[in-house]
N, CA, C and O atoms as a GROMACS GRO file, in nm:
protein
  412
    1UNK      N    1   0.709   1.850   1.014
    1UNK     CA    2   0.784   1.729   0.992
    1UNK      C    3   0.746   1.622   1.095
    1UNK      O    4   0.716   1.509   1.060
    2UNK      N    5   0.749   1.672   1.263
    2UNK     CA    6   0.708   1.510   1.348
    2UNK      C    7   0.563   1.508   1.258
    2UNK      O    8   0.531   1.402   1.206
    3UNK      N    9   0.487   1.615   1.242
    3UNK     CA   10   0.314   1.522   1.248
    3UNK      C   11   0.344   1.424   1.100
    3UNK      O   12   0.294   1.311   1.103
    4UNK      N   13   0.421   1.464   0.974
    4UNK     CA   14   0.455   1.379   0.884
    4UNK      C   15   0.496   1.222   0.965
    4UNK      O   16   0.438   1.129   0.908
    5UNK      N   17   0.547   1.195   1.033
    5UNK     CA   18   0.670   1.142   1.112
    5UNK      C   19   0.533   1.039   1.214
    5UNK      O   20   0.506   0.922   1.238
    6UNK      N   21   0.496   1.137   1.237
    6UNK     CA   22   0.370   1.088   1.315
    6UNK      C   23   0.290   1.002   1.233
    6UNK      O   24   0.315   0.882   1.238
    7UNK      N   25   0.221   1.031   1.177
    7UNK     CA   26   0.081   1.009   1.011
    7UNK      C   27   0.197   0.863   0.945
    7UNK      O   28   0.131   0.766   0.907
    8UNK      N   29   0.272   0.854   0.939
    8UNK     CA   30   0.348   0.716   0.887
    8UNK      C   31   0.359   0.599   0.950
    8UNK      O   32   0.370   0.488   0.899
    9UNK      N   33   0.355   0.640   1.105
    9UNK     CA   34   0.359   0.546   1.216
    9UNK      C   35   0.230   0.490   1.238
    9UNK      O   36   0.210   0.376   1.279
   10UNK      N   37   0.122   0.597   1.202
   10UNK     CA   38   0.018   0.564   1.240
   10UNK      C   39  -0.028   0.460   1.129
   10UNK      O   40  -0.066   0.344   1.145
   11UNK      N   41  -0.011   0.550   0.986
   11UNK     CA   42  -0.042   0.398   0.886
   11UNK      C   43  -0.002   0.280   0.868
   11UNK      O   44  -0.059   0.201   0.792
   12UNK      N   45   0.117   0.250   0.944
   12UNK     CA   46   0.184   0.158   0.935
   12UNK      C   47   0.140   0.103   1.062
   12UNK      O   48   0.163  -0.017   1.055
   13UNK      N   49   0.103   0.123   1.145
   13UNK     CA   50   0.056   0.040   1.229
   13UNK      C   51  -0.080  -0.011   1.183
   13UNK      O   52  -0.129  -0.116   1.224
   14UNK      N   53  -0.156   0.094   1.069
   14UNK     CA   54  -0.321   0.021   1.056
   14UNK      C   55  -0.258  -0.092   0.967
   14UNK      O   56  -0.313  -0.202   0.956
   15UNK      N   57  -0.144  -0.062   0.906
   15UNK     CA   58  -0.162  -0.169   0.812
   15UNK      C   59  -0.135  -0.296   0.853
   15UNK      O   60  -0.168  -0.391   0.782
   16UNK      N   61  -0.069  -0.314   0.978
   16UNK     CA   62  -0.011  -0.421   1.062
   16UNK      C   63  -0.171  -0.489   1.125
   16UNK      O   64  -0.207  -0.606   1.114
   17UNK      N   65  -0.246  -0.377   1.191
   17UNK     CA   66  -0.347  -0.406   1.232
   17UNK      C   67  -0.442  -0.510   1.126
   17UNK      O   68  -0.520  -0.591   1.176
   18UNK      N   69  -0.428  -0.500   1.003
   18UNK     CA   70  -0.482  -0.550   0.856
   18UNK      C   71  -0.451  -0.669   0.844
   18UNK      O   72  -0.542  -0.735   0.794
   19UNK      N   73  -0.342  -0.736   0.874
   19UNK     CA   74  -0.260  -0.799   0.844
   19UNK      C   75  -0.415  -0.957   0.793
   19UNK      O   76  -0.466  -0.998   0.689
   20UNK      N   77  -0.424  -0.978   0.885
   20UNK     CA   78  -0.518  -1.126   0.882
   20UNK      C   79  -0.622  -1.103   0.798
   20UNK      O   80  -0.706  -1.191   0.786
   21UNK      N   81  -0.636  -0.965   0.718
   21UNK     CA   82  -0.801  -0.943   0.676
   21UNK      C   83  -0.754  -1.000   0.530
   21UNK      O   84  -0.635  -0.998   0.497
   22UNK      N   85  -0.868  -1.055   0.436
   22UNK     CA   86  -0.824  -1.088   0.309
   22UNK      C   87  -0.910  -0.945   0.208
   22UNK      O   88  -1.030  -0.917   0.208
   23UNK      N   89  -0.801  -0.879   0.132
   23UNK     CA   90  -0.851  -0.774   0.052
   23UNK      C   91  -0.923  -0.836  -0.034
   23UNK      O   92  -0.891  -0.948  -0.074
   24UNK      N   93  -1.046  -0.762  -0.080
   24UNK     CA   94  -1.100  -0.776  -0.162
   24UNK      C   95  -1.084  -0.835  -0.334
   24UNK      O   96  -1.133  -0.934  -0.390
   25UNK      N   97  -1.001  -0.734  -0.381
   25UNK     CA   98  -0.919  -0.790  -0.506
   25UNK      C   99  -0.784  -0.779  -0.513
   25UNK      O  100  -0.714  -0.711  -0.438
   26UNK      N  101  -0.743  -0.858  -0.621
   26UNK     CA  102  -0.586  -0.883  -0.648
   26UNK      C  103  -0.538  -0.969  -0.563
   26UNK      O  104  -0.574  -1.005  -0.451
   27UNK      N  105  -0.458  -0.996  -0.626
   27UNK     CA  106  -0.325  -1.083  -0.580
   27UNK      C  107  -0.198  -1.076  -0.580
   27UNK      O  108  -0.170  -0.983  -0.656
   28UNK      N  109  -0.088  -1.128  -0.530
   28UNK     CA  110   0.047  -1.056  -0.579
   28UNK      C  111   0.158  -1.147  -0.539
   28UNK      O  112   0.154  -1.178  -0.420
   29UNK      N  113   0.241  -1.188  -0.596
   29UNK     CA  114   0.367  -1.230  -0.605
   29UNK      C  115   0.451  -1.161  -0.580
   29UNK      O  116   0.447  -1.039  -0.599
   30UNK      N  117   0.573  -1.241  -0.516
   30UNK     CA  118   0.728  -1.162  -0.497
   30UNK      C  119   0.781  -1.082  -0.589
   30UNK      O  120   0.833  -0.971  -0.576
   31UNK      N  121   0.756  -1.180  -0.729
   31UNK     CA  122   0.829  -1.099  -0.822
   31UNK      C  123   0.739  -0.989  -0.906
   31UNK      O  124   0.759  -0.922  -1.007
   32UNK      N  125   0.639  -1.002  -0.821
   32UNK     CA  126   0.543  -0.830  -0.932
   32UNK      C  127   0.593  -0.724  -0.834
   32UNK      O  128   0.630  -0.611  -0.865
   33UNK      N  129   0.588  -0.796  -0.666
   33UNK     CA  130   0.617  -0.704  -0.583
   33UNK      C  131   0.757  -0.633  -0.583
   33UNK      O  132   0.758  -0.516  -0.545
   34UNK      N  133   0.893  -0.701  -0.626
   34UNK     CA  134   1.015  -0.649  -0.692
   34UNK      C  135   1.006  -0.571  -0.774
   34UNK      O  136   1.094  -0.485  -0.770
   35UNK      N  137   0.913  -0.560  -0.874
   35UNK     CA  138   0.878  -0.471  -0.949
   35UNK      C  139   0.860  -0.324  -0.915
   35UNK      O  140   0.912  -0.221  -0.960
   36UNK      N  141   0.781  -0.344  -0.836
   36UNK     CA  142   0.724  -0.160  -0.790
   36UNK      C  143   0.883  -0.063  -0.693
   36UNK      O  144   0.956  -0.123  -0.614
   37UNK      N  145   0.895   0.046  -0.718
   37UNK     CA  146   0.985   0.099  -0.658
   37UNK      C  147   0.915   0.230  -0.622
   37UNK      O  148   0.815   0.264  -0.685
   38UNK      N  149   0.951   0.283  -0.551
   38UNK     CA  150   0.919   0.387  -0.430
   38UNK      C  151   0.911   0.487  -0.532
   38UNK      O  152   0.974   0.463  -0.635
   39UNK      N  153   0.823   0.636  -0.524
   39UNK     CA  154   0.786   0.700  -0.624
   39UNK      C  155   0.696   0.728  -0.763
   39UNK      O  156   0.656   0.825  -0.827
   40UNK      N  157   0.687   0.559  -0.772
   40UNK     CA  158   0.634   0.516  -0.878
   40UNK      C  159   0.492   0.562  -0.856
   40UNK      O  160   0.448   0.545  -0.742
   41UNK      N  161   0.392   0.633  -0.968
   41UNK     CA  162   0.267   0.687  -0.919
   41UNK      C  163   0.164   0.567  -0.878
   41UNK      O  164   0.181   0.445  -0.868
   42UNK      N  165   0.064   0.642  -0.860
   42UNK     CA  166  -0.060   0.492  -0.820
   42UNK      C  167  -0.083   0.434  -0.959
   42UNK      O  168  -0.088   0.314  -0.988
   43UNK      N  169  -0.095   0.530  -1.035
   43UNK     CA  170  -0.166   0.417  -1.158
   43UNK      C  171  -0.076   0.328  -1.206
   43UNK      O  172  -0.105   0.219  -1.254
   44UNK      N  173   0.083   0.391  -1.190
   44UNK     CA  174   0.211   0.258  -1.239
   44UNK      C  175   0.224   0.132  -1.147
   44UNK      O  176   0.291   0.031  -1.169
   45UNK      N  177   0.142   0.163  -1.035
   45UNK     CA  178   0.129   0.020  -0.935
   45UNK      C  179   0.067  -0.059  -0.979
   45UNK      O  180   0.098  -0.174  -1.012
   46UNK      N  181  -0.069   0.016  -0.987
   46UNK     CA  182  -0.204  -0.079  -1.062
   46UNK      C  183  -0.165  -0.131  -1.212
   46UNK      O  184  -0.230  -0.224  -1.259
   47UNK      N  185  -0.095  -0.092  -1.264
   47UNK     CA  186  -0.061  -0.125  -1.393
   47UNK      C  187   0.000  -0.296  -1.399
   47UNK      O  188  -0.039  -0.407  -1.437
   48UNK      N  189   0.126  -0.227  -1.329
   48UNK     CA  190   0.187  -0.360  -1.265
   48UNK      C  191   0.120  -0.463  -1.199
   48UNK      O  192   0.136  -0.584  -1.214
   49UNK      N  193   0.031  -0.395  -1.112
   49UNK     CA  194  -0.029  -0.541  -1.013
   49UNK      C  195  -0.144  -0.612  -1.097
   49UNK      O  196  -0.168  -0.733  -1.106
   50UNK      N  197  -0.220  -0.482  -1.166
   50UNK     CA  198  -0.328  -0.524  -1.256
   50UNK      C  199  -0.456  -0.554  -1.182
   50UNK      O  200  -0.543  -0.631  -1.222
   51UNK      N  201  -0.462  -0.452  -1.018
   51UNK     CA  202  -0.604  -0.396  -0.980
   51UNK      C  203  -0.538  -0.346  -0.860
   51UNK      O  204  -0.424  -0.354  -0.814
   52UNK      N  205  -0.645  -0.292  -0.824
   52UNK     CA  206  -0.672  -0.150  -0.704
   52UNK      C  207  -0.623  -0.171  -0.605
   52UNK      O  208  -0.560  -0.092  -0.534
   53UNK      N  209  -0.658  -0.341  -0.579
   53UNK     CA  210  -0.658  -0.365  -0.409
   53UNK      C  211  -0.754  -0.301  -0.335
   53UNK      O  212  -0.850  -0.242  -0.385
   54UNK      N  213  -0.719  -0.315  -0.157
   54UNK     CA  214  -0.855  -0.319  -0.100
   54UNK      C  215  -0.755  -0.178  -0.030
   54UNK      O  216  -0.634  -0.175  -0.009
   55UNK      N  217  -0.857  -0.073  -0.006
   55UNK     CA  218  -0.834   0.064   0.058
   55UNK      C  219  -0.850   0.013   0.218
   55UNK      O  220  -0.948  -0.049   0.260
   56UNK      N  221  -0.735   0.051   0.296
   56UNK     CA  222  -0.723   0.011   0.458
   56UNK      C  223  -0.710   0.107   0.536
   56UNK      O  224  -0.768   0.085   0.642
   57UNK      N  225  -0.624   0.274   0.529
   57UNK     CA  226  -0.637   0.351   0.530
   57UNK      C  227  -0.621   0.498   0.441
   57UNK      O  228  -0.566   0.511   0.332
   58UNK      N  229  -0.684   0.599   0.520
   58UNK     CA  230  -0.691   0.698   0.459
   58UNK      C  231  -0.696   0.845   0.557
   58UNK      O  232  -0.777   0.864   0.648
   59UNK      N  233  -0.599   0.931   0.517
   59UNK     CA  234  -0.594   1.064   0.618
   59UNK      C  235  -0.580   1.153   0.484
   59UNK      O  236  -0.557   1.121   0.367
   60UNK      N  237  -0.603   1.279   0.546
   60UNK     CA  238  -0.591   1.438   0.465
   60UNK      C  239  -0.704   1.400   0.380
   60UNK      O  240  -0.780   1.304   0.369
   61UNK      N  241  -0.674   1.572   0.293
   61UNK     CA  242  -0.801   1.645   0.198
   61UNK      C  243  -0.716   1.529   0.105
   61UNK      O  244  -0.594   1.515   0.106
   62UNK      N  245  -0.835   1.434   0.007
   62UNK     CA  246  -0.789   1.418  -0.119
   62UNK      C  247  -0.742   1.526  -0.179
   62UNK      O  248  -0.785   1.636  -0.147
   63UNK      N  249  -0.630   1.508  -0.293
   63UNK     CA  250  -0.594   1.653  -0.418
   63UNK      C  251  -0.459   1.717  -0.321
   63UNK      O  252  -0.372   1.780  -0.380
   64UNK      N  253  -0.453   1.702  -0.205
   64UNK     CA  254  -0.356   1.769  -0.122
   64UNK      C  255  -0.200   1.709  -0.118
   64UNK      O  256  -0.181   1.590  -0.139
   65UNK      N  257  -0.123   1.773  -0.099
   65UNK     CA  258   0.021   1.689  -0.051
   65UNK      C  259   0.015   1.613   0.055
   65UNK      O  260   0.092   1.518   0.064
   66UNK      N  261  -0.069   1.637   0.146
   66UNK     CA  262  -0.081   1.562   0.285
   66UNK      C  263  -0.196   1.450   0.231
   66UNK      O  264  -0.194   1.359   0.314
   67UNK      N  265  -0.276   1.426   0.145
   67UNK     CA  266  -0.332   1.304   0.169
   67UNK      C  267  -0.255   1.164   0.142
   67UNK      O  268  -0.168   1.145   0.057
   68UNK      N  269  -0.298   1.087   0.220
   68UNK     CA  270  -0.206   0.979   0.260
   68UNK      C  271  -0.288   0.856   0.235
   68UNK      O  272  -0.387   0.863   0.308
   69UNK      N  273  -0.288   0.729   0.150
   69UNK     CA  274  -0.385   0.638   0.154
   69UNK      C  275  -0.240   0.509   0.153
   69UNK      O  276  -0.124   0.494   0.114
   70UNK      N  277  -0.360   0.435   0.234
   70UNK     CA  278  -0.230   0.239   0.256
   70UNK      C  279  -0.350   0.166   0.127
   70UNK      O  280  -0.461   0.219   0.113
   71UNK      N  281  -0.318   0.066   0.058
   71UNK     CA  282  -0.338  -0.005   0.002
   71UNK      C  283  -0.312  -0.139   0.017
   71UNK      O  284  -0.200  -0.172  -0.021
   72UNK      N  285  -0.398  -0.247   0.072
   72UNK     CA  286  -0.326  -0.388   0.090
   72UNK      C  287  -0.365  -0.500  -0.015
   72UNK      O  288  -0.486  -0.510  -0.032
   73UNK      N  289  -0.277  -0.594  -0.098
   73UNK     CA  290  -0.305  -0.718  -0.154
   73UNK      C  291  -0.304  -0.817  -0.068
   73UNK      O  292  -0.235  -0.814   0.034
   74UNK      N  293  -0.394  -0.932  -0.106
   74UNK     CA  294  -0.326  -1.062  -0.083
   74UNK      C  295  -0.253  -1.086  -0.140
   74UNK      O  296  -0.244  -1.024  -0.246
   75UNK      N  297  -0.107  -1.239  -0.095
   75UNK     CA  298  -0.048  -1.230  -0.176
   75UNK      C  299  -0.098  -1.397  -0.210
   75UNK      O  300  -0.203  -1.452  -0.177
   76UNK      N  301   0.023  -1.454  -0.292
   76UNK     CA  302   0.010  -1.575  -0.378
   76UNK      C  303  -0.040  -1.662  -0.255
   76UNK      O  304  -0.131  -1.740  -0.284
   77UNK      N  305   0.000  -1.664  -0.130
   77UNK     CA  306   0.028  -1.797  -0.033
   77UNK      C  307  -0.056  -1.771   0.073
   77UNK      O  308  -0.020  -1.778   0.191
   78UNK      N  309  -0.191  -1.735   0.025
   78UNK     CA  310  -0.283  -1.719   0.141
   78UNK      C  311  -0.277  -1.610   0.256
   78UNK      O  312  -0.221  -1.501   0.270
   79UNK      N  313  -0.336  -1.669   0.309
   79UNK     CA  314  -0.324  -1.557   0.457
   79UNK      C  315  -0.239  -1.550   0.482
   79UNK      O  316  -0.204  -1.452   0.547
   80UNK      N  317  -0.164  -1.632   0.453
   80UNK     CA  318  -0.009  -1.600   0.543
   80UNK      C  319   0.090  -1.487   0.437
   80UNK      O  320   0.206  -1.468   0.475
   81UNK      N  321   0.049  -1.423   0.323
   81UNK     CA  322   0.132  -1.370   0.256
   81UNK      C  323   0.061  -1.236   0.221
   81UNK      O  324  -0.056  -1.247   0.186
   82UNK      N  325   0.114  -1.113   0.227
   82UNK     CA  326   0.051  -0.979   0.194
   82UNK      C  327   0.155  -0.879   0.194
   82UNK      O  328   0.264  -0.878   0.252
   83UNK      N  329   0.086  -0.768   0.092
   83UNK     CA  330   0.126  -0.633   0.082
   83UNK      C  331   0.067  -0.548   0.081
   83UNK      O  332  -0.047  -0.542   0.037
   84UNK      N  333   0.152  -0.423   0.149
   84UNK     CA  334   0.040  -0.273   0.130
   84UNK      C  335   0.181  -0.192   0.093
   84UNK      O  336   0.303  -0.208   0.093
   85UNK      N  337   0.074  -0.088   0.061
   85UNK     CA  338   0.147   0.025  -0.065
   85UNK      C  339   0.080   0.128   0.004
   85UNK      O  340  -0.043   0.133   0.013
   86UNK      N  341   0.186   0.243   0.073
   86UNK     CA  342   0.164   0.393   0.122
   86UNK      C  343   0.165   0.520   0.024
   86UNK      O  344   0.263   0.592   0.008
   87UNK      N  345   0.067   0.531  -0.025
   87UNK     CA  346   0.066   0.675  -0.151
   87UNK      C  347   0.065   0.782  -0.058
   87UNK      O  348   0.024   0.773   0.057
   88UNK      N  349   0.103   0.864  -0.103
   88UNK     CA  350   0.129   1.015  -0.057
   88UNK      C  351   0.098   1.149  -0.126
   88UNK      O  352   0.192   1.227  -0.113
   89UNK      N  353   0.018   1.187  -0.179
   89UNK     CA  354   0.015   1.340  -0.248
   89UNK      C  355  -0.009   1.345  -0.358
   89UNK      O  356  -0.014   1.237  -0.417
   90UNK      N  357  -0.033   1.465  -0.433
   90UNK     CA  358  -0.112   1.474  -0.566
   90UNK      C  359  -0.005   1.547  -0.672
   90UNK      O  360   0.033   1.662  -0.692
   91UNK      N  361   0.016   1.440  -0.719
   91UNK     CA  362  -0.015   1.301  -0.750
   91UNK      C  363  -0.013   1.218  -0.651
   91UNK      O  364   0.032   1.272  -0.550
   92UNK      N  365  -0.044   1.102  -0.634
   92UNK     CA  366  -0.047   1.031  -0.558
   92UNK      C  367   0.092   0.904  -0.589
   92UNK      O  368   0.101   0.811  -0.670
   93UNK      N  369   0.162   0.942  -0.509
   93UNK     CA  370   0.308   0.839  -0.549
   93UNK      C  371   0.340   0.733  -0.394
   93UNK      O  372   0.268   0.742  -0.295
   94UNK      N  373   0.438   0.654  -0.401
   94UNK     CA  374   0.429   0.558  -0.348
   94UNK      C  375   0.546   0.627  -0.239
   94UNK      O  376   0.625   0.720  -0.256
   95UNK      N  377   0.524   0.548  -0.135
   95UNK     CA  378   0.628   0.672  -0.022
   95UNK      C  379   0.686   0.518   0.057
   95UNK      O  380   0.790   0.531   0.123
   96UNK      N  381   0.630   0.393   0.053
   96UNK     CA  382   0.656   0.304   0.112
   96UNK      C  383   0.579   0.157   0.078
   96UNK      O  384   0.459   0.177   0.061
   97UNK      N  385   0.604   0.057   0.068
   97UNK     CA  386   0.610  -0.077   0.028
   97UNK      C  387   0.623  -0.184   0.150
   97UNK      O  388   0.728  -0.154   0.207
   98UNK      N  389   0.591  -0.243   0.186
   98UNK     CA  390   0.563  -0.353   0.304
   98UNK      C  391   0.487  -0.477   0.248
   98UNK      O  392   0.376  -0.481   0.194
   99UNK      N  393   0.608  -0.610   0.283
   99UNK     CA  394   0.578  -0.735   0.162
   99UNK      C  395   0.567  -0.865   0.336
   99UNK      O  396   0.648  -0.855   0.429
  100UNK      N  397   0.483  -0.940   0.334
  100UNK     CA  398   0.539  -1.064   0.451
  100UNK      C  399   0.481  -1.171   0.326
  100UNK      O  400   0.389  -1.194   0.248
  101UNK      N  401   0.565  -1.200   0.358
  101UNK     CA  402   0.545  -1.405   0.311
  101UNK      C  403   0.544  -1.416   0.186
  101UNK      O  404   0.540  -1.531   0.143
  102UNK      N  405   0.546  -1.303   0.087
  102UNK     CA  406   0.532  -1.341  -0.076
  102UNK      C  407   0.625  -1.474  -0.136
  102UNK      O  408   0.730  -1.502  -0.081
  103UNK      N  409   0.591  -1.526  -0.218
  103UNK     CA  410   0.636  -1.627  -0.267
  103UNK      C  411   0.626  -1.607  -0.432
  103UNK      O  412   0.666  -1.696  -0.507
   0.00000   0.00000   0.00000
């Protein structure tokens, strides 16, 4: 349980570390980002957001309960606006959501 406890702190700090980088694809609004709720698998994210986004981090064996990947968008309002999405396990479901500046 801490190294779980641990491995969350740590992604959440890369994703903070991310913050200024512009992901590759997608985009995202407040209200797509209201949309997604915790649990929801990866492909019901992408569905919703309507692409991948840019991969920021990644720990554990893919296929495992312990693999762990962050996902970040830009959002509508430039640099100043973003999200990342914490998947967790196989399946790969959403364990956490982190939004600044959406509009």
């Amino acid at each position: 349980m801490r190294k779980v406890s641990l491995l969350m702190a740590m992604l959440l700090f890369c994703s903070i570390l991310f913050v200024g980088c512009k992901p590759a694809k997608g985009k995202i609004t407040l209200k797509i980002y209201d949309k997604i709720e915790n649990w929801m698998t990866y492909e019901e994210v992408i569905d919703i957001i309507g692409s991948e986004g840019k991969l920021y981090a990644r720990s554990g064996d893919e296929g495992t309960d312990r693999y762990t990947v962050v996902y970040k968008y830009e959002g509508n309002n430039g640099e100043e606006s973003s999200a990342s999405f914490t998947f967790q396990g196989n399946p790969l479901v959403l364990k956490k959501k982190v939004q600044e500046g959406l509009k």
